[in-house]
TITOR-70613 format. One record per residue (C-alpha): chain; residue number from 0; z, y, x; residue in one letter. Coordinates in steps of 0.1 Angstrom, whole numbers. Layout:
// residues N
REC   unit   pos      zz      yy      xx   code
REC      A   NUM       Z       Y       X      A
...
END
This chain:
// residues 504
REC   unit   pos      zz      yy      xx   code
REC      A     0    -529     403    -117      X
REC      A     1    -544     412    -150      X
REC      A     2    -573     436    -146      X
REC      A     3    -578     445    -181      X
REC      A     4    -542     458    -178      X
REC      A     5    -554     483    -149      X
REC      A     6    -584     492    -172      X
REC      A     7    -586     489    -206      X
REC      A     8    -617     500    -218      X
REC      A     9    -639     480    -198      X
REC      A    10    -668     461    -212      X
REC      A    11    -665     430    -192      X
REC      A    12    -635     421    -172      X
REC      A    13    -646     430    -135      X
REC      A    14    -627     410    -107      X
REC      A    15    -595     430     -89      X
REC      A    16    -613     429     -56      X
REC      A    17    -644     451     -71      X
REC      A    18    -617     475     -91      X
REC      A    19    -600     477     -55      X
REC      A    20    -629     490     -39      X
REC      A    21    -654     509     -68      X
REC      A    22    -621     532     -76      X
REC      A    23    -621     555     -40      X
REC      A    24    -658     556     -45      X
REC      A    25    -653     566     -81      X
REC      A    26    -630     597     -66      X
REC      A    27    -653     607     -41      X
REC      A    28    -681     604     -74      X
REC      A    29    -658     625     -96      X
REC      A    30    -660     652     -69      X
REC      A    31    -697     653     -62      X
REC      A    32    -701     659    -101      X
REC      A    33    -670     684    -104      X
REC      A    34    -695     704     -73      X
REC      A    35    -727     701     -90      X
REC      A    36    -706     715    -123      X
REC      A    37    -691     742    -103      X
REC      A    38    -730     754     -89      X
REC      A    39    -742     757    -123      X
REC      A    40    -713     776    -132      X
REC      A    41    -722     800    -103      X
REC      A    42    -760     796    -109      X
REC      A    43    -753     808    -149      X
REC      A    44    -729     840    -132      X
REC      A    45    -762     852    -108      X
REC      A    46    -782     849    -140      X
REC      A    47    -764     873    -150      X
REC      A    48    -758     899    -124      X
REC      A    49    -784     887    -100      X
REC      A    50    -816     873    -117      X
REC      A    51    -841     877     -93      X
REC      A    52    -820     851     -66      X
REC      A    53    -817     828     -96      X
REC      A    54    -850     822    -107      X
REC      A    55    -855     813     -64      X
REC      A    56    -827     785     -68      X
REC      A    57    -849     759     -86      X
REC      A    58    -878     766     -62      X
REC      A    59    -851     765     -36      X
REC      A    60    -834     731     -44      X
REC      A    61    -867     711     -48      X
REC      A    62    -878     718     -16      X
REC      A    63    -867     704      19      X
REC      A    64    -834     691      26      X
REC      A    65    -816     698      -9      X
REC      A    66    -843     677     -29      X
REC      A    67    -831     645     -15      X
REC      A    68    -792     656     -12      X
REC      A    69    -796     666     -52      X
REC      A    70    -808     629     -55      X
REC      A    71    -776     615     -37      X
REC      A    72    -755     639     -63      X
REC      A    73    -775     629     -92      X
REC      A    74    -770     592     -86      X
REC      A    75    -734     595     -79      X
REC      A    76    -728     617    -112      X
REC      A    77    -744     585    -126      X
REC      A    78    -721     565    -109      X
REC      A    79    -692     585    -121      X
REC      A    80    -698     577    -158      X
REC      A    81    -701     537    -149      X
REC      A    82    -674     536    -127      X
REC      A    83    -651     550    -152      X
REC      A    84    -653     515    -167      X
REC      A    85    -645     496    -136      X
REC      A    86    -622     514    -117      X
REC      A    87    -583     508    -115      X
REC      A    88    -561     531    -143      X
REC      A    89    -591     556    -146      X
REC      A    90    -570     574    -172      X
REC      A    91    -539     575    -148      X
REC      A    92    -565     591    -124      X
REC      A    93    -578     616    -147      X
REC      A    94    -543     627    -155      X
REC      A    95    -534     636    -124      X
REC      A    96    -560     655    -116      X
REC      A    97    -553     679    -148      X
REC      A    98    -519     684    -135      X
REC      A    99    -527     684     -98      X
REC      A   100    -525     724    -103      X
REC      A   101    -491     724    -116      X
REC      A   102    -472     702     -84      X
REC      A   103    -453     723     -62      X
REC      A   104    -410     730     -55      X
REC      A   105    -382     741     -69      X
REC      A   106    -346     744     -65      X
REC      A   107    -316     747     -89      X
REC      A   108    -282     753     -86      X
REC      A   109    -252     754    -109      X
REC      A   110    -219     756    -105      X
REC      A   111    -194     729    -123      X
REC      A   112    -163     743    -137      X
REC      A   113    -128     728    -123      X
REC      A   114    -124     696    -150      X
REC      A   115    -159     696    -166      X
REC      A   116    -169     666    -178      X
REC      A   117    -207     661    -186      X
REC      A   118    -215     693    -175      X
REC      A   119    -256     693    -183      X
REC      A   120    -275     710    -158      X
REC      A   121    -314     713    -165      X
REC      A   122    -339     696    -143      X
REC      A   123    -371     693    -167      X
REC      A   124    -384     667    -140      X
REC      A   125    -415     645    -150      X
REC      A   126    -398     614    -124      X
REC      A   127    -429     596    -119      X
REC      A   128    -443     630    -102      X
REC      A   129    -418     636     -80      X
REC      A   130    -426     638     -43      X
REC      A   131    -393     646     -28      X
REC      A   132    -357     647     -46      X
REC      A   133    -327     658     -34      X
REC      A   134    -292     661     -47      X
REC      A   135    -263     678     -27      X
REC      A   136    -224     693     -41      X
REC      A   137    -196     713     -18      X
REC      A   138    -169     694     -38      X
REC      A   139    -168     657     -52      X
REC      A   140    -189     649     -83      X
REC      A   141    -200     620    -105      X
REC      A   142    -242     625    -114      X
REC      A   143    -254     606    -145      X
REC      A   144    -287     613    -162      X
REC      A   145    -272     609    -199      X
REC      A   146    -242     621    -215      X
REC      A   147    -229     585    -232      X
REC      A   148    -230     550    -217      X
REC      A   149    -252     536    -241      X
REC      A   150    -280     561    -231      X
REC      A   151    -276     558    -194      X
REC      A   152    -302     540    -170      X
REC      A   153    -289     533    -132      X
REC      A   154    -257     540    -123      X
REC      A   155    -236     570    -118      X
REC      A   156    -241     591     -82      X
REC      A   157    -212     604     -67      X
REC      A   158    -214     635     -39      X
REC      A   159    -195     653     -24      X
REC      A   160    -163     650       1      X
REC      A   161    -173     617      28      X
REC      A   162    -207     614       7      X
REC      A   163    -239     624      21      X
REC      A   164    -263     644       4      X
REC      A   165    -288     619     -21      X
REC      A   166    -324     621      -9      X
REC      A   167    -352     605     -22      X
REC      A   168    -390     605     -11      X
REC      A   169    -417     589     -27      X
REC      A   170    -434     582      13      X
REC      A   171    -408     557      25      X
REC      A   172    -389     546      -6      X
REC      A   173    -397     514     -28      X
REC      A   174    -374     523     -57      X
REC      A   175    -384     539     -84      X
REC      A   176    -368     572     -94      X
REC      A   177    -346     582    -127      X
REC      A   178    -365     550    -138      X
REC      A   179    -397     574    -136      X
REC      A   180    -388     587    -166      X
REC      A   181    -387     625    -178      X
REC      A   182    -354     637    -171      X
REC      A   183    -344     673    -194      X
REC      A   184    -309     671    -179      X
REC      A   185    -285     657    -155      X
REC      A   186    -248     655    -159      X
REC      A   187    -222     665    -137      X
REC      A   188    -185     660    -138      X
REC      A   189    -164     676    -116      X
REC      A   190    -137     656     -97      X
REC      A   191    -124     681     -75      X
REC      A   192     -96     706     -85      X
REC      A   193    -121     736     -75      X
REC      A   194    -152     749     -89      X
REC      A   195    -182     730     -73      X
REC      A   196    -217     740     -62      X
REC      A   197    -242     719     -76      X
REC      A   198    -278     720     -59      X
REC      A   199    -307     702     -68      X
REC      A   200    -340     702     -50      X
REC      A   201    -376     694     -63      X
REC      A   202    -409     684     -51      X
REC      A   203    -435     675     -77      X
REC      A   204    -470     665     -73      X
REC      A   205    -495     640     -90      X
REC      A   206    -487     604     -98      X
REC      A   207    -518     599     -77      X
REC      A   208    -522     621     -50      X
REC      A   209    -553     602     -38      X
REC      A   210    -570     625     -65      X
REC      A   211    -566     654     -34      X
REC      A   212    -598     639     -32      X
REC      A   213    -619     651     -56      X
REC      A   214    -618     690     -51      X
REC      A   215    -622     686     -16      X
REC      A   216    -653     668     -23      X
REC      A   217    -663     696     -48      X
REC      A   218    -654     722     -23      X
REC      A   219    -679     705       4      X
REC      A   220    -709     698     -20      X
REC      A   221    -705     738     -31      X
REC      A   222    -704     752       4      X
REC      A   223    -733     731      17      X
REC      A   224    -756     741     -11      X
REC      A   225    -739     776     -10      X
REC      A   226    -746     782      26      X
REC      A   227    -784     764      23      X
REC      A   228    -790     792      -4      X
REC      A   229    -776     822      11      X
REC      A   230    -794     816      42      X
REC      A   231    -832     813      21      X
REC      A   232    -816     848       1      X
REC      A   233    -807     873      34      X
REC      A   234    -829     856      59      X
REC      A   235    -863     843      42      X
REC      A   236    -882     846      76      X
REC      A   237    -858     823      94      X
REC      A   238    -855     803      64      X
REC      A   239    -892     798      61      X
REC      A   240    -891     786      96      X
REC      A   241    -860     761      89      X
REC      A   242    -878     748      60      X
REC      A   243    -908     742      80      X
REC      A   244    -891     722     109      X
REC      A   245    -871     705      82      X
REC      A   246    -902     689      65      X
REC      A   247    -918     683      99      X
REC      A   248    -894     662     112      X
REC      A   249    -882     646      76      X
REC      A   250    -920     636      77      X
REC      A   251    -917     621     113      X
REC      A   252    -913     577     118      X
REC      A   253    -880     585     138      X
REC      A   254    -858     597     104      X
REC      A   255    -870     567      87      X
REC      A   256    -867     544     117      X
REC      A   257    -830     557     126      X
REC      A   258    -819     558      86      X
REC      A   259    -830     521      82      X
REC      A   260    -815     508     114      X
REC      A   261    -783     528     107      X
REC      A   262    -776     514      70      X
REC      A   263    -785     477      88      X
REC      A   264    -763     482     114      X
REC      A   265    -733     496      93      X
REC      A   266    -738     471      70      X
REC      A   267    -742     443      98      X
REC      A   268    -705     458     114      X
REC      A   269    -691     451      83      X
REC      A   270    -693     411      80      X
REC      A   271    -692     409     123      X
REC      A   272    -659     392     138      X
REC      A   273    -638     414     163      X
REC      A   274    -609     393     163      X
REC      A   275    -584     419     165      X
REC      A   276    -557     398     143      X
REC      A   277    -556     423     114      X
REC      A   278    -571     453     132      X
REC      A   279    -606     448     121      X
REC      A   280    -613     480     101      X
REC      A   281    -603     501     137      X
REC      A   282    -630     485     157      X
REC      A   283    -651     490     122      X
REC      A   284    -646     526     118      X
REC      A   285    -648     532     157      X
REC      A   286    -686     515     164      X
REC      A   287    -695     529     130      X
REC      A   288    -686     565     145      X
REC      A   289    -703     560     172      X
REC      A   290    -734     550     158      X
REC      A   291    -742     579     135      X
REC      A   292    -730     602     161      X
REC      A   293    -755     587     189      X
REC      A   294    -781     580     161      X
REC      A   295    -774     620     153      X
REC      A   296    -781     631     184      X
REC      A   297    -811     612     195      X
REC      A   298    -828     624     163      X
REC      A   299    -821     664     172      X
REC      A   300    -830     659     210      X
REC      A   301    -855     648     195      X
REC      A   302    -870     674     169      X
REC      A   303    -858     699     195      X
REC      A   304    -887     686     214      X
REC      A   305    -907     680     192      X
REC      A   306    -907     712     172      X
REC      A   307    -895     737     205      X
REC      A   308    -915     726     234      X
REC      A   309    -943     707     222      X
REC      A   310    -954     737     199      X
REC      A   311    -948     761     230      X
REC      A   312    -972     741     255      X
REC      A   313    -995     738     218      X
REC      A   314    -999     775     215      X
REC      A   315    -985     768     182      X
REC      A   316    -956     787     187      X
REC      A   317    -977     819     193      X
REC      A   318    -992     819     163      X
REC      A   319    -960     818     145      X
REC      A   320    -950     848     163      X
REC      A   321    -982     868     157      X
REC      A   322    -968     870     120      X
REC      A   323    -941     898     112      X
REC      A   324    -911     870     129      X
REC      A   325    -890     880     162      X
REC      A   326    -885     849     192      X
REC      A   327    -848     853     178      X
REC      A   328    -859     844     141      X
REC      A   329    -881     813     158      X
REC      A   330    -853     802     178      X
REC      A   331    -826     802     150      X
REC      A   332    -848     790     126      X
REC      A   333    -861     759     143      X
REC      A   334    -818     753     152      X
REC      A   335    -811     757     117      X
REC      A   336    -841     731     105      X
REC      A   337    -834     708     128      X
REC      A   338    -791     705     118      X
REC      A   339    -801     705      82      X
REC      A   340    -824     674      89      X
REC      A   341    -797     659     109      X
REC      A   342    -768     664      81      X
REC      A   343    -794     648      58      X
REC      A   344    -793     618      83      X
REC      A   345    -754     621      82      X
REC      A   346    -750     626      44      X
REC      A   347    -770     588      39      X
REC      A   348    -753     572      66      X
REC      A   349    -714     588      61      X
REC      A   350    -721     578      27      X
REC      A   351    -732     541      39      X
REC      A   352    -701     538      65      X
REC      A   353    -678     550      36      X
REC      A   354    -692     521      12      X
REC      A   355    -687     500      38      X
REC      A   356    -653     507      48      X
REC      A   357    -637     511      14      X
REC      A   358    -647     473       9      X
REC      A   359    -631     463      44      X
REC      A   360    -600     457      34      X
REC      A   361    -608     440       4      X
REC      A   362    -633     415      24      X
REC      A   363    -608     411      50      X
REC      A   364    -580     399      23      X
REC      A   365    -603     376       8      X
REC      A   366    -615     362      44      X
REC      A   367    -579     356      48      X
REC      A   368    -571     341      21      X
REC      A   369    -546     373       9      X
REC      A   370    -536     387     -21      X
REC      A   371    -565     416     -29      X
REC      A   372    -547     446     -15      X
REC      A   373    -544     476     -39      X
REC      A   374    -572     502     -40      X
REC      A   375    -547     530     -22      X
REC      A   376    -557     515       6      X
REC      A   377    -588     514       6      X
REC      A   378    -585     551      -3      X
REC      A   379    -565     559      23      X
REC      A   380    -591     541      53      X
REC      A   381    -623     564      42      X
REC      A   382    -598     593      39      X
REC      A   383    -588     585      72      X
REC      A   384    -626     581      87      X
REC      A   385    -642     611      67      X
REC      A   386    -628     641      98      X
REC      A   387    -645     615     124      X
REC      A   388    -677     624     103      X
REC      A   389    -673     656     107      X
REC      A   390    -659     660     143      X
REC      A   391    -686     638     151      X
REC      A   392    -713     660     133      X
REC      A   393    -698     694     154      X
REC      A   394    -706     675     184      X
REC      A   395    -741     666     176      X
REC      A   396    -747     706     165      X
REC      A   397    -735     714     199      X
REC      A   398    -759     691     219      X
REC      A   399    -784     697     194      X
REC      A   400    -781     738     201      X
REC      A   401    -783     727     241      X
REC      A   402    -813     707     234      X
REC      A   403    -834     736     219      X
REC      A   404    -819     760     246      X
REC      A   405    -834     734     271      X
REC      A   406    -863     729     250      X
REC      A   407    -874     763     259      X
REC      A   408    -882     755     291      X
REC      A   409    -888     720     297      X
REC      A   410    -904     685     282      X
REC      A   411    -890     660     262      X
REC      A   412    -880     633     290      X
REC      A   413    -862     657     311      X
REC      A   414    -845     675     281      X
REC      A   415    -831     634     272      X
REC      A   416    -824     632     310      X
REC      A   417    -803     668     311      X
REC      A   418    -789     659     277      X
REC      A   419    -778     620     283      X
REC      A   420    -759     642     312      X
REC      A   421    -742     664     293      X
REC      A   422    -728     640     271      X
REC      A   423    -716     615     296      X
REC      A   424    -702     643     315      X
REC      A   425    -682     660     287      X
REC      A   426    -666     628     273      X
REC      A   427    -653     618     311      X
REC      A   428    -644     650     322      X
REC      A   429    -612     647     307      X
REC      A   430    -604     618     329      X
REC      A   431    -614     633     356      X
REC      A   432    -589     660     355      X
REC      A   433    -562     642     345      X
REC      A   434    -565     614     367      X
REC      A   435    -536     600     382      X
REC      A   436    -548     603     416      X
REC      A   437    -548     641     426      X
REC      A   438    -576     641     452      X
REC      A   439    -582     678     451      X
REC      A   440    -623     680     453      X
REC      A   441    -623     659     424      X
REC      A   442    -600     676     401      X
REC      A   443    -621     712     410      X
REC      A   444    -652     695     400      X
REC      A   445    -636     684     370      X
REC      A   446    -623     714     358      X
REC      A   447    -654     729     367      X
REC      A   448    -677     712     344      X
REC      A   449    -648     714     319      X
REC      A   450    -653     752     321      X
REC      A   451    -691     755     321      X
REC      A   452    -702     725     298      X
REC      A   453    -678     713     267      X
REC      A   454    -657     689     265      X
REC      A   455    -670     665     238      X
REC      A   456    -639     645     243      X
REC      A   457    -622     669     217      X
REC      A   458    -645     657     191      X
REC      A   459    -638     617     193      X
REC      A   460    -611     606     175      X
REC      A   461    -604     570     191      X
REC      A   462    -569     578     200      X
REC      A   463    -563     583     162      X
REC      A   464    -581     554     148      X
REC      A   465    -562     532     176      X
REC      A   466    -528     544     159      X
REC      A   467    -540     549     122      X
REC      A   468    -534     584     121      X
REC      A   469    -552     613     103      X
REC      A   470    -565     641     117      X
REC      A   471    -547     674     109      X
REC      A   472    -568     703      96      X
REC      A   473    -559     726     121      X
REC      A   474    -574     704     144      X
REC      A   475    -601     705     123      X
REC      A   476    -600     740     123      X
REC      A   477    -597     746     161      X
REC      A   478    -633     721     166      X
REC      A   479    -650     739     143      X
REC      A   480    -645     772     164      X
REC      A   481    -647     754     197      X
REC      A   482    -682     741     181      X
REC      A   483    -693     774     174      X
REC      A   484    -682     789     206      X
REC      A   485    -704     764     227      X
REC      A   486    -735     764     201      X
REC      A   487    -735     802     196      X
REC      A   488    -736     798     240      X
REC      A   489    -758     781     237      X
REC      A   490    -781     803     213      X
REC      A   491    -774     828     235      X
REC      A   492    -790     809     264      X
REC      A   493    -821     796     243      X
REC      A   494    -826     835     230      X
REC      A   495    -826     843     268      X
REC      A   496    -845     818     283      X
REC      A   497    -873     822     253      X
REC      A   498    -874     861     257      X
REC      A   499    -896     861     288      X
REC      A   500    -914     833     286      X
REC      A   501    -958     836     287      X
REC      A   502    -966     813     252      X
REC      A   503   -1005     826     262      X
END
């Protein structure tokens, strides 16, 4: 394969196996800067109508958790300008993304006069978009995409009568349609001796719809710096309070400790041999999963502790509240510092796992011995793996909402204890209830603790790793409300069990 075919302008020739993997981080780049464009955008609009928030956002962004996440953008901006030059078709890419607005379906229909011959019915199709075509007539019909031999490519369709409808879908066929040409008309001649109903049906989208990509990532760097900044706007006591825990525990050994031991152990799963005979990047994806989720939660059980219970038995918890700041403001605010010091752990380490699994499949063909396996799939493994990131983040914020609830009332051992509890008990519950065995005091236990603790089994997506399946975003959508169900219970609990208690 020549690479200087798939990129042009690139300085030095770079090897396929490097285009195959820099490209899907290159996507994921493009949408990190197409974010940080769009929040300068809305930072020049508040200039405008709302000055007094915009001189705060500076003051806001270089302190706490923003300063290091504006870091990570800066350096992958950086790395969107470089891996322009050694990524696969970047101007293919870039093309797609312009007309990624302008995908979407369409039908026509015309009807062919008894004995036409040619009869050019307009399609305006761009072939090497199309997502799904469809061709369909009532009576017998001869389909050419040119009105004279000479200018015709492929041969003639007939419909109609005995012959099925023509379908075509870019998902599960290998040819190439209309020659992915642009086709202004098609041309229908009418073999039947009545008048015949010609339909047509469209689906358009992007030569590349990998590039979905990139204003999802935009989408997600905007709404985590949007919902950071509305937070220090409407609630600056709570936010004072969150930015304090924030910079307390970013300041403690275990972030440091559990950030270098996760990128060494991510990177370490990467070269390890599971002998799965091809099925590597499952195992890959599953341990890495599991290892920012665990490394997640042990690091808010931990601050919970360490910012909740050790500053109630300090008395440093009644000085705070001797300012102008309600128990509710304490309690939310430390929740709120401590899950924006744990996405901090998760933004270095998602970003780590997704390195590390968009090169799988190019280390694994060159272990073998393979041809380097185009870049789509490497794109299409860390698409795959990015909702486990996130489900697995939900279920972190729920224990991590338990844990300060606890925290209100007991040490740090026994709030591991309770915790290490809670998680072992809602990811077997599940099998508990739907054991095969019936024994009846079982099952009621089971679907007792399913009722009063969650069931963290929802958030672990094994069963769609094991059969390399997405996740659907209503699924997505449904987790995210279960997690806020249980959290916000867990608030409620924490509010409660903080109320009454003597801090003197």
């Amino acid at each position: 394969m020549n690479t200087m075919l798939h990129n042009p302008v690139l300085f030095a020739a770079a090897p396929d196996w490097v285009m195959s993997w820099v490209t899907t981080l290159w996507l994921l780049s493009l949408g990190c800067t197409a974010g940080l464009l769009l929040l300068l955008f809305a930072w020049a609009v508040m200039w405008v109508v709302w000055r007094r928030a915009a001189k705060l956002v500076p003051l806001t962004v270089s302190e706490g958790v923003l300063l290091p996440v504006t870091w990570i953008l800066a350096g992958m901006v950086l790395f969107a300008v470089v891996g322009y030059f050694i990524s696969a078709m970047p101007n293919g890419l870039l093309e797609s993304l312009v007309r990624l607005p302008l995908g979407g379906s369409r039908t026509v229909t015309a009807e062919i006069p008894v004995g036409a011959v040619n009869h050019p019915v307009p399609i305006n199709l761009e072939a090497r978009e199309a997502v799904d075509f469809s061709m369909s007539s009532d009576e017998i019909v001869d389909v050419t995409n040119a009105a004279t031999p000479e200018e015709q490519f492929g041969a003639a369709i007939e419909l109609g009568g005995a012959n099925e409808a023509f379908a075509w879908t870019r998902r599960t066929t290998t040819t190439v349609l209309l020659n992915g040409r642009f086709v202004e008309n098609l041309y229908v001649t009418n073999l039947s001796d009545l008048p015949a109903k010609f339909t047509v049906k469209m689906t358009t989208g992007p030569v590349f719809p990998e590039v979905k990509a990139v204003p999802i990532t935009a989408i997600a760097v905007f709404c985590f710096y949007a919902i950071y900044l509305i937070q220090s706007w409407f609630f600056p006591r709570l936010s004072a309070i969150a930015l304090s825990t924030s910079k307390s525990e970013l300041a403690q050994p275990l972030f440091g400790i559990l950030l270098a031991l996760g990128i060494f152990f991510l990177l370490l799963f990467l070269f390890l041999p599971y002998n799965t005979f091809g099925e590597d990047i499952k195992m890959l994806k599953d341990s890495g999963l599991t290892l920012i989720m665990i490394f997640g939660i042990v690091l808010g059980v931990w601050s919970a502790s360490n910012s909740v219970a050790e500053e109630i038995e300090g008395r440093t918890a009644l000085t705070v509240l001797s300012k102008p700041i309600s128990r509710w403001e304490f309690i939310l605010g430390k929740l709120s510092g401590i899950l924006w010091t744990v996405s901090l752990l998760f933004i270095f380490l998602g970003l780590t796992f997704l390195v590390v699994i968009a090169y799988k499949p190019v280390f694994d063909g060159r272990e073998m011995g393979l041809e380097t396996p185009d870049w789509t799939s490497a794109h299409m493994e860390v698409m795959l793996t990015v909702p486990g990131l996130v489900l697995a983040f939900f279920e972190v914020a729920v224990l991590t909402a338990l844990s300060v609830a606890i925290s209100t009332r007991l040490p740090m051992m026994a709030n591991f204890v309770i915790c290490f509890a809670i998680y072992v008990l809602g990811h077997i519950t599940p099998l508990i209830v739907q054991a095969p065995i019936q024994f009846a005091p079982v099952v009621f236990v089971g679907q007792f603790i399913a009722t009063i603790l969650p069931v963290l089994d929802h958030f672990n997506i094994q069963a769609a790793i094991a059969a390399g399946k997405g996740v659907p975003m209503v699924y997505l959508g449904w987790s995210f409300v279960y997690c806020l169900l249980y959290s916000g219970i867990a608030v409620l609990l924490a509010l409660a069990l903080f109320e009454d208690r003597d801090l003197a």
